[in-house]
PDB file of N, CA, C and O in Angstrom:
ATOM      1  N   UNK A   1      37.593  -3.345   5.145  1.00  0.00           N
ATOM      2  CA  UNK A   1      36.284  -2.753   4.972  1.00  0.00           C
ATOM      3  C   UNK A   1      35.297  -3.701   4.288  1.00  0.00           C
ATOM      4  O   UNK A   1      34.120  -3.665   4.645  1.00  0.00           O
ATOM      5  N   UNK A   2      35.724  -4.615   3.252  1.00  0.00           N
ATOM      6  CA  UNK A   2      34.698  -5.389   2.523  1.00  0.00           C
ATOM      7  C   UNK A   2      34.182  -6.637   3.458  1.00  0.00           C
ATOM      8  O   UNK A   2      33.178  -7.310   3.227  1.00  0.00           O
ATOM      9  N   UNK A   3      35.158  -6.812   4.653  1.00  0.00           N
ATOM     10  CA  UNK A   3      34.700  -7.710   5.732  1.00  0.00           C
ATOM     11  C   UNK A   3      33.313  -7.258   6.186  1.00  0.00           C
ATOM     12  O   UNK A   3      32.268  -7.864   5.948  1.00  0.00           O
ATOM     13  N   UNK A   4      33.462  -5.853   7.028  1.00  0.00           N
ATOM     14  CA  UNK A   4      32.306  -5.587   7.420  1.00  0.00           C
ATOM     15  C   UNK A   4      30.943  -5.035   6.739  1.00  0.00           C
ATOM     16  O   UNK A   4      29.884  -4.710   7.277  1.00  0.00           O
ATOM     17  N   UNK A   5      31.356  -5.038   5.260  1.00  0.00           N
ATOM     18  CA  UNK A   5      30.164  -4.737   4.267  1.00  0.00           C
ATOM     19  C   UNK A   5      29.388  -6.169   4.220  1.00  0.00           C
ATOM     20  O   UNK A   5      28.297  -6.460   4.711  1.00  0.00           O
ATOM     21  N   UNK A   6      30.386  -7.050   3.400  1.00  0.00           N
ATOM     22  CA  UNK A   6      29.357  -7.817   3.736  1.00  0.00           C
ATOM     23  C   UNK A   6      28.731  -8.523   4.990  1.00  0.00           C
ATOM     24  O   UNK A   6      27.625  -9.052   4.878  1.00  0.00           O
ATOM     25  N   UNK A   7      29.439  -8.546   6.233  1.00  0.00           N
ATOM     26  CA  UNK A   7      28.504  -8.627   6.843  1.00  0.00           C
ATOM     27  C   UNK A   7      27.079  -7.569   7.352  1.00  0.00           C
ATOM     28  O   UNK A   7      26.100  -7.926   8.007  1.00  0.00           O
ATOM     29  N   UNK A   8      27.383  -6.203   6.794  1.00  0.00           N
ATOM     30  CA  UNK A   8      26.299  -5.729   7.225  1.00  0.00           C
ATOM     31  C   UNK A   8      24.940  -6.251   5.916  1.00  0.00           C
ATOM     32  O   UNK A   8      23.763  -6.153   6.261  1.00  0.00           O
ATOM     33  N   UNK A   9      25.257  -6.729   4.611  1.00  0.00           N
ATOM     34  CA  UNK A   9      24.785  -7.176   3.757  1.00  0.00           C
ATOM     35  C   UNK A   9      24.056  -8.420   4.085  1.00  0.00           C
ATOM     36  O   UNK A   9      23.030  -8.814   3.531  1.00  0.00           O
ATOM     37  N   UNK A  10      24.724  -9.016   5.084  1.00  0.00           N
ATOM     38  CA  UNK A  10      24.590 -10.496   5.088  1.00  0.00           C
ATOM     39  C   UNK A  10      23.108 -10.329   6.087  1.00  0.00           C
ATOM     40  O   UNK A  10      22.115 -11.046   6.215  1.00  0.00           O
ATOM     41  N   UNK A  11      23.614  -8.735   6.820  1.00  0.00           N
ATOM     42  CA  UNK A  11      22.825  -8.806   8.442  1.00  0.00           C
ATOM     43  C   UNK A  11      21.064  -8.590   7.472  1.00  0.00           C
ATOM     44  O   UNK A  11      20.017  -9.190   7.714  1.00  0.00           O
ATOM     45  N   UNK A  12      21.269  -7.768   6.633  1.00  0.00           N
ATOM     46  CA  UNK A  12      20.507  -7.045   5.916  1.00  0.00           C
ATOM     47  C   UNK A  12      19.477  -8.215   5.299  1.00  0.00           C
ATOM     48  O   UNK A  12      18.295  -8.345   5.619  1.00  0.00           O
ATOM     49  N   UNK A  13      20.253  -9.076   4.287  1.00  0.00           N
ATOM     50  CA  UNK A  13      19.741 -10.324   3.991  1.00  0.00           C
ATOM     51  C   UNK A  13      18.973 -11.347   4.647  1.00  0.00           C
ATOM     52  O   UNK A  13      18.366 -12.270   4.104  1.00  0.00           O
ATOM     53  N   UNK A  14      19.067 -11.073   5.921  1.00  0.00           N
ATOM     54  CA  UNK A  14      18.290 -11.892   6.782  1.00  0.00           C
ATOM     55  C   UNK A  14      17.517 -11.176   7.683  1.00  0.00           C
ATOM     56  O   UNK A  14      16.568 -11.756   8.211  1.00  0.00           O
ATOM     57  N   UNK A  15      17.695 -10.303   7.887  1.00  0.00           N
ATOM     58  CA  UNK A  15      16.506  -9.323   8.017  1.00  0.00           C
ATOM     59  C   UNK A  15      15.432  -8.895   7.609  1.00  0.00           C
ATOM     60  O   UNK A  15      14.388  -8.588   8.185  1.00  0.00           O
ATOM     61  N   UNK A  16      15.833  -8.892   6.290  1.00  0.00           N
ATOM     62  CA  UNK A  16      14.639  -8.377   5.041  1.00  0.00           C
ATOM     63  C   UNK A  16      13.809 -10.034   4.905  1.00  0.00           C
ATOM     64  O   UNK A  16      12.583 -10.104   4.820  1.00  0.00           O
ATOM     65  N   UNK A  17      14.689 -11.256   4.905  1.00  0.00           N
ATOM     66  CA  UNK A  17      13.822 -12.189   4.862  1.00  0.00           C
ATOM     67  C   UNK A  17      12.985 -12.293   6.139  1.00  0.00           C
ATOM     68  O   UNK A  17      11.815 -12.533   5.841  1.00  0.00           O
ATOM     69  N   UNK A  18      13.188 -12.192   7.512  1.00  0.00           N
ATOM     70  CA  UNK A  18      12.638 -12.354   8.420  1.00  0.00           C
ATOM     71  C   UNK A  18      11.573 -11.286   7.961  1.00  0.00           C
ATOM     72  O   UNK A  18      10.787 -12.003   7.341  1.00  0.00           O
ATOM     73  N   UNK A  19      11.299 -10.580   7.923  1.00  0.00           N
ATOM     74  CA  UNK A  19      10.517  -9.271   7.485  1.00  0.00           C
ATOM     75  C   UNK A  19       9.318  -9.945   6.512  1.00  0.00           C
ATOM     76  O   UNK A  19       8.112  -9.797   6.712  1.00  0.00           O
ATOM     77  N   UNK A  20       9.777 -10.534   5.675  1.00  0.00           N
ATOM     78  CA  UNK A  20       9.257 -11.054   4.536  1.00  0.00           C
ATOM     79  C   UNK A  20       8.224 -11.992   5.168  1.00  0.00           C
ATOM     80  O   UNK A  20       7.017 -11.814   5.004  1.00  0.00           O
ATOM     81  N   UNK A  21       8.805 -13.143   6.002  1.00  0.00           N
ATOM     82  CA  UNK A  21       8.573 -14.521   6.525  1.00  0.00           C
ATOM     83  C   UNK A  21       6.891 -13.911   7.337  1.00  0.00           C
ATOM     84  O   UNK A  21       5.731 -14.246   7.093  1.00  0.00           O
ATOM     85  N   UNK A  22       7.490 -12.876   8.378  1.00  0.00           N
ATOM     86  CA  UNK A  22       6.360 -12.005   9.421  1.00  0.00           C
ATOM     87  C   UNK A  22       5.608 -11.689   8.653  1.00  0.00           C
ATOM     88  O   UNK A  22       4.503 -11.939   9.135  1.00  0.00           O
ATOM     89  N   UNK A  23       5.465 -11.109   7.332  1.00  0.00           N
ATOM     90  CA  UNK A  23       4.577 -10.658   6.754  1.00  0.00           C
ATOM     91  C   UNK A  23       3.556 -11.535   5.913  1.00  0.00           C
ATOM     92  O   UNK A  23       2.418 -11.067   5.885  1.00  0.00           O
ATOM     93  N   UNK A  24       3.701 -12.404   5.407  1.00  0.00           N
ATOM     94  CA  UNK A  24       3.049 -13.601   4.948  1.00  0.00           C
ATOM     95  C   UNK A  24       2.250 -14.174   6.091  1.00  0.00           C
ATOM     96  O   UNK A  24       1.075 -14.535   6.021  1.00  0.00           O
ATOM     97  N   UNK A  25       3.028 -14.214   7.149  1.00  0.00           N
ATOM     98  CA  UNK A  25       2.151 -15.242   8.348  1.00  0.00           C
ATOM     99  C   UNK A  25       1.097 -14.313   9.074  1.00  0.00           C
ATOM    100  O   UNK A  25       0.274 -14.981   9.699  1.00  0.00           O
ATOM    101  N   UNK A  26       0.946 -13.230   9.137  1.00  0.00           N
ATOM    102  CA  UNK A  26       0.657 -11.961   9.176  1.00  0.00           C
ATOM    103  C   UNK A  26      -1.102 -11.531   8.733  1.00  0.00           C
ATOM    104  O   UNK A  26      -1.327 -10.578   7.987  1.00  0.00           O
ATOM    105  N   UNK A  27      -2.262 -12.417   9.337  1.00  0.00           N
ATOM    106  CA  UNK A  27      -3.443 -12.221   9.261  1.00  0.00           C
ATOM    107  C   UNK A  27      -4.488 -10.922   9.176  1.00  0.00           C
ATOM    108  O   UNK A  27      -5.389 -11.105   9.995  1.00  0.00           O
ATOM    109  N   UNK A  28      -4.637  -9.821   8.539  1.00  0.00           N
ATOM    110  CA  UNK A  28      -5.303  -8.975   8.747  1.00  0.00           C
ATOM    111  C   UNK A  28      -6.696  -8.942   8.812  1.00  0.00           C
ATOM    112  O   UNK A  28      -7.162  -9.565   7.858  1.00  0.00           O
ATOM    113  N   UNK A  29      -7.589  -8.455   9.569  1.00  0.00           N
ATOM    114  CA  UNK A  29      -8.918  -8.961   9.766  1.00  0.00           C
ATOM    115  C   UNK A  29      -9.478  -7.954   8.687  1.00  0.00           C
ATOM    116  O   UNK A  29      -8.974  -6.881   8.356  1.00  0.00           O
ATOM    117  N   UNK A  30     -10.562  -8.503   8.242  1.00  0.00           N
ATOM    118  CA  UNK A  30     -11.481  -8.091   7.458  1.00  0.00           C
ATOM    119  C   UNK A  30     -12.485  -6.829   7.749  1.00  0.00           C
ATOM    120  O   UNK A  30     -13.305  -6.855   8.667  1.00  0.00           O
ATOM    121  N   UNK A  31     -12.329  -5.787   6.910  1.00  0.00           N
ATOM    122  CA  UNK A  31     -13.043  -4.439   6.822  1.00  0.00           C
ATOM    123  C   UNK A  31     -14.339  -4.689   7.130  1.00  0.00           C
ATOM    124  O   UNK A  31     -14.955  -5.396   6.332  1.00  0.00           O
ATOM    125  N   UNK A  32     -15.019  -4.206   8.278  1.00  0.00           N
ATOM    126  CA  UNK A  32     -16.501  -3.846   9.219  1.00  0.00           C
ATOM    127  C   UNK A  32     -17.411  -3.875   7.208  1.00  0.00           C
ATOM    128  O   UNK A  32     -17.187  -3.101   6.277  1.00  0.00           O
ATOM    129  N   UNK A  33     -18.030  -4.648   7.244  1.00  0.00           N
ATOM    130  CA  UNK A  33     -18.978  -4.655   6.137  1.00  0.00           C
ATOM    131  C   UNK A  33     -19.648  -3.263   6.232  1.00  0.00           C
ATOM    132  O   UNK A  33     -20.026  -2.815   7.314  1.00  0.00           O
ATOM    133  N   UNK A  34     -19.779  -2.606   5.085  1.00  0.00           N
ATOM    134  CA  UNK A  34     -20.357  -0.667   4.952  1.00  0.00           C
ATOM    135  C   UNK A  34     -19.343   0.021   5.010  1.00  0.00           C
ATOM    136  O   UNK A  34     -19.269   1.065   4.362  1.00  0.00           O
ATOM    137  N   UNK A  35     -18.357  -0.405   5.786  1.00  0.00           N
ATOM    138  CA  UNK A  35     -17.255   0.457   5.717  1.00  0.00           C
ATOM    139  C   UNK A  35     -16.420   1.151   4.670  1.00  0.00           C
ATOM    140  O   UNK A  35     -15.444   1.852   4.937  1.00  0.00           O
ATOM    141  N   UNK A  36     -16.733   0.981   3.838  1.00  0.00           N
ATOM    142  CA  UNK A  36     -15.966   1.172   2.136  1.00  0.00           C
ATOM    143  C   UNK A  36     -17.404   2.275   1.689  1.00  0.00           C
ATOM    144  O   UNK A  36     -17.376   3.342   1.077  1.00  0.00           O
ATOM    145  N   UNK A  37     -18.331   1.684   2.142  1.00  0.00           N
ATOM    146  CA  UNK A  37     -19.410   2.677   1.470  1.00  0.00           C
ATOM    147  C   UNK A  37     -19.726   3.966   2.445  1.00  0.00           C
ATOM    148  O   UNK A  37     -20.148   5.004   1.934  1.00  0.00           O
ATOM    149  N   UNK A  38     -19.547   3.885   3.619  1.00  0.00           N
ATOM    150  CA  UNK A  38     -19.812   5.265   4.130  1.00  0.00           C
ATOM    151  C   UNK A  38     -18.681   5.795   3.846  1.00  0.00           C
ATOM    152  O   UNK A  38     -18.783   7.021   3.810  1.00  0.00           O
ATOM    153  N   UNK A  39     -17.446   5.348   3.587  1.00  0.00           N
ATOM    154  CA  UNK A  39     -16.312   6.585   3.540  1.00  0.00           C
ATOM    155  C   UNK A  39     -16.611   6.938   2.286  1.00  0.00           C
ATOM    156  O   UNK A  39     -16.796   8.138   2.490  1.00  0.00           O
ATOM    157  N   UNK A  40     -16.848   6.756   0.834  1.00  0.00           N
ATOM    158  CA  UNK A  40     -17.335   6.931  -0.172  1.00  0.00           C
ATOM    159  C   UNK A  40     -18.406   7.936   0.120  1.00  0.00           C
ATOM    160  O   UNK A  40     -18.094   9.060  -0.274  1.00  0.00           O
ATOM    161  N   UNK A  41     -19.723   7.848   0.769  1.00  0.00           N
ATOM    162  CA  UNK A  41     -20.515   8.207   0.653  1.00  0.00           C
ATOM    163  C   UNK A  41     -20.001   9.589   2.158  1.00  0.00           C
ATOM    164  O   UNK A  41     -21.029  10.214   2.417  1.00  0.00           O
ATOM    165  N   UNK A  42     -19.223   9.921   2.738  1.00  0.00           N
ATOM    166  CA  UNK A  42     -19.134  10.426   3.488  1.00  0.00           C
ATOM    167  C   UNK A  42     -18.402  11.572   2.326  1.00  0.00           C
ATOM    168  O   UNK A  42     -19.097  12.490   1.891  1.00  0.00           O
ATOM    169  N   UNK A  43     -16.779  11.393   1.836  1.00  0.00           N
ATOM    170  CA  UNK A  43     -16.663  11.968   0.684  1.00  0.00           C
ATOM    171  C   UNK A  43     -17.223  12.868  -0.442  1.00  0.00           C
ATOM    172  O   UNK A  43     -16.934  14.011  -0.796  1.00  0.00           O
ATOM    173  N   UNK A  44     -18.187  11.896  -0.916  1.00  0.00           N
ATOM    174  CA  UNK A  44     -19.235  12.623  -1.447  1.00  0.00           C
ATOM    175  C   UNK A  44     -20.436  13.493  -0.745  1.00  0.00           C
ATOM    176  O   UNK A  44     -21.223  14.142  -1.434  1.00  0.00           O
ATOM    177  N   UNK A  45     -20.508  13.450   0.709  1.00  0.00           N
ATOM    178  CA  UNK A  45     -21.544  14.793   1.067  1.00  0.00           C
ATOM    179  C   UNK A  45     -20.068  15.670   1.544  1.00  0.00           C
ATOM    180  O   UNK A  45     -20.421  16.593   2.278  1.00  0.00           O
ATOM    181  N   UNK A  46     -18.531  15.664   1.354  1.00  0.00           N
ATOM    182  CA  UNK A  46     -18.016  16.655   1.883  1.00  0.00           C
ATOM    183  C   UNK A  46     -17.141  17.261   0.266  1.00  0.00           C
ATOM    184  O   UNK A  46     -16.224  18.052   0.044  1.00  0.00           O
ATOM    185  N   UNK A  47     -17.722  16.684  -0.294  1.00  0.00           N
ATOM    186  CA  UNK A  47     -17.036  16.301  -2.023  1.00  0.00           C
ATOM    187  C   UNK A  47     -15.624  16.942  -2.573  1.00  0.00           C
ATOM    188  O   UNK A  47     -15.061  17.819  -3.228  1.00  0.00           O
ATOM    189  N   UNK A  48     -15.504  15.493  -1.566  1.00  0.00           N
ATOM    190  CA  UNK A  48     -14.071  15.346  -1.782  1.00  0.00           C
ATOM    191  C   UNK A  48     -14.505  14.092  -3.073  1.00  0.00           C
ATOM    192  O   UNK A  48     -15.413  13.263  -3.004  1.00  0.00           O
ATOM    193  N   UNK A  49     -13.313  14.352  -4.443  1.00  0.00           N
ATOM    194  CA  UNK A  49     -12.931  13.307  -5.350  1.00  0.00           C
ATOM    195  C   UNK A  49     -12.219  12.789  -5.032  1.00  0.00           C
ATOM    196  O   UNK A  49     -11.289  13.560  -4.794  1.00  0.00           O
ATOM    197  N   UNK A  50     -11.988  11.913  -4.841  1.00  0.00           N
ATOM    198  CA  UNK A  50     -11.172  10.514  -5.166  1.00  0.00           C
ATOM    199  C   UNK A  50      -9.687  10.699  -5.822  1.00  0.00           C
ATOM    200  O   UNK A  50      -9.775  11.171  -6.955  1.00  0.00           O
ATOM    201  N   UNK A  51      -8.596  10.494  -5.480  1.00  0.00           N
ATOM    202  CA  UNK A  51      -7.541  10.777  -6.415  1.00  0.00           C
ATOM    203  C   UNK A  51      -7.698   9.812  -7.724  1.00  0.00           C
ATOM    204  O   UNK A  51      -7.554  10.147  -8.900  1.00  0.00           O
ATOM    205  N   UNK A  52      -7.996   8.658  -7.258  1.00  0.00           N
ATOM    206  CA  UNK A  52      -7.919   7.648  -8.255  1.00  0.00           C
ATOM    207  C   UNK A  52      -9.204   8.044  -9.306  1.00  0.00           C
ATOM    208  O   UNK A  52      -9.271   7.361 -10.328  1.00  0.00           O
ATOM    209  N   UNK A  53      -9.937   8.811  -9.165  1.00  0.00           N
ATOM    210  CA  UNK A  53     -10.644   8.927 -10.074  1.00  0.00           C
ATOM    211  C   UNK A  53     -10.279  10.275 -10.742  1.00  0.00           C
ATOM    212  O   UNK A  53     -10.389  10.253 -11.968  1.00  0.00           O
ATOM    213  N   UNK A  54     -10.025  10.996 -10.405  1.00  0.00           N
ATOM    214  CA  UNK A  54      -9.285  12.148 -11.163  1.00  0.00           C
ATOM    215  C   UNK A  54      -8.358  11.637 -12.177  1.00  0.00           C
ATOM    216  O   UNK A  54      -8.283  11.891 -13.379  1.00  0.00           O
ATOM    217  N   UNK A  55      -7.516  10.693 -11.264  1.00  0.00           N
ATOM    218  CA  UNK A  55      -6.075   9.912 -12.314  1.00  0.00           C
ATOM    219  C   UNK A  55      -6.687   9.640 -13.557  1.00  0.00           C
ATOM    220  O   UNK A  55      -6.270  10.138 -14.603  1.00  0.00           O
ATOM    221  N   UNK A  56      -7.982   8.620 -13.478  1.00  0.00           N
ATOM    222  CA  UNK A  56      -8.903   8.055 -14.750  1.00  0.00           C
ATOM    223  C   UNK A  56      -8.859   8.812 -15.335  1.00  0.00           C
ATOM    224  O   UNK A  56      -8.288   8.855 -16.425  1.00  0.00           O
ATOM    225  N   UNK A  57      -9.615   9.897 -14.651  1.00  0.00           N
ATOM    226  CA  UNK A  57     -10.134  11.461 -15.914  1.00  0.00           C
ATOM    227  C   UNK A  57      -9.071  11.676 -16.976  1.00  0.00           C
ATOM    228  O   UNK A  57      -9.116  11.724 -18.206  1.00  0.00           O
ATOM    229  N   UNK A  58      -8.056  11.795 -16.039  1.00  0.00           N
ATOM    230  CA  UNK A  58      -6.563  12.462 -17.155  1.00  0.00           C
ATOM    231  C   UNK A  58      -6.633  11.500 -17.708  1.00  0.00           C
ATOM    232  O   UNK A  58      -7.202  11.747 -18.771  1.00  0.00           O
ATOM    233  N   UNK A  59      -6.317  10.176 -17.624  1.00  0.00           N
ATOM    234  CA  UNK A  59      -5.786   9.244 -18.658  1.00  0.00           C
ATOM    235  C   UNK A  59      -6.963   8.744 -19.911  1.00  0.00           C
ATOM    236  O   UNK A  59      -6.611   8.110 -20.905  1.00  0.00           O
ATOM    237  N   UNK A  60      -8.249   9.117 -19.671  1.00  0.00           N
ATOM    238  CA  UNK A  60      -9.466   9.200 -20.556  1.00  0.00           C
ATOM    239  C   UNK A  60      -9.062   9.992 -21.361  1.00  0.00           C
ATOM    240  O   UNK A  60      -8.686   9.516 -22.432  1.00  0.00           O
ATOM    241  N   UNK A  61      -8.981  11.488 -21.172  1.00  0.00           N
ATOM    242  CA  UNK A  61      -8.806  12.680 -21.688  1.00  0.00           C
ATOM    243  C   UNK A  61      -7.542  12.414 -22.775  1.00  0.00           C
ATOM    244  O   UNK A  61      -7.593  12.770 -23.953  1.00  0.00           O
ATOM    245  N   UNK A  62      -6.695  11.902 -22.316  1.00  0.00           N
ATOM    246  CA  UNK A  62      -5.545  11.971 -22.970  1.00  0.00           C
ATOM    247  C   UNK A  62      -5.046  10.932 -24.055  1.00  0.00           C
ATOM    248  O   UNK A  62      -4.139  11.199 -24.844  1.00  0.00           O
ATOM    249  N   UNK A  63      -5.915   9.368 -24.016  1.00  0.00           N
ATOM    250  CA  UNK A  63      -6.009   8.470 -24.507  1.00  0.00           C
ATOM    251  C   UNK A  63      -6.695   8.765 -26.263  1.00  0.00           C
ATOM    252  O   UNK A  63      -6.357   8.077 -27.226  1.00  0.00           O
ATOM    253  N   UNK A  64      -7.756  10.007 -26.339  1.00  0.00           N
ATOM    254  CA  UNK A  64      -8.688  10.322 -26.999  1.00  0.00           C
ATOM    255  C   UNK A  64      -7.820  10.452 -27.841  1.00  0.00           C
ATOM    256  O   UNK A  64      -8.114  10.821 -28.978  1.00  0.00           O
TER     257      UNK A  64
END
């Protein structure tokens, strides 16, 4: 059994690096300029908050 562990370990090990390798070389194009501000500003006429700004709130609140 420890034969085929480590090879599934071994398979694993070089997998996760190939994974790794793809992801570095891995170019993502750049967000349509406004795009960050209408979803913000879209948000806010359907007012929806932000999780991440709620998170702040608590940790303001609680810091005091």
């Amino acid at each position: 059994m420890k034969h085929w562990e480590s090879k599934r370990d071994h398979y694993e090990k070089e997998e996760l690096d190939r994974l790794e390798f793809q992801s570095k070389e891995t170019q993502t194009p750049p967000a349509p300029s406004g795009e960050f501000e209408s979803i913000i500003a879209e948000m806010e006429r359907r007012g929806i908050e932000p999780r991440i700004r709620g998170e702040l709130k608590s940790i303001k609140n609680t810091t005091r």
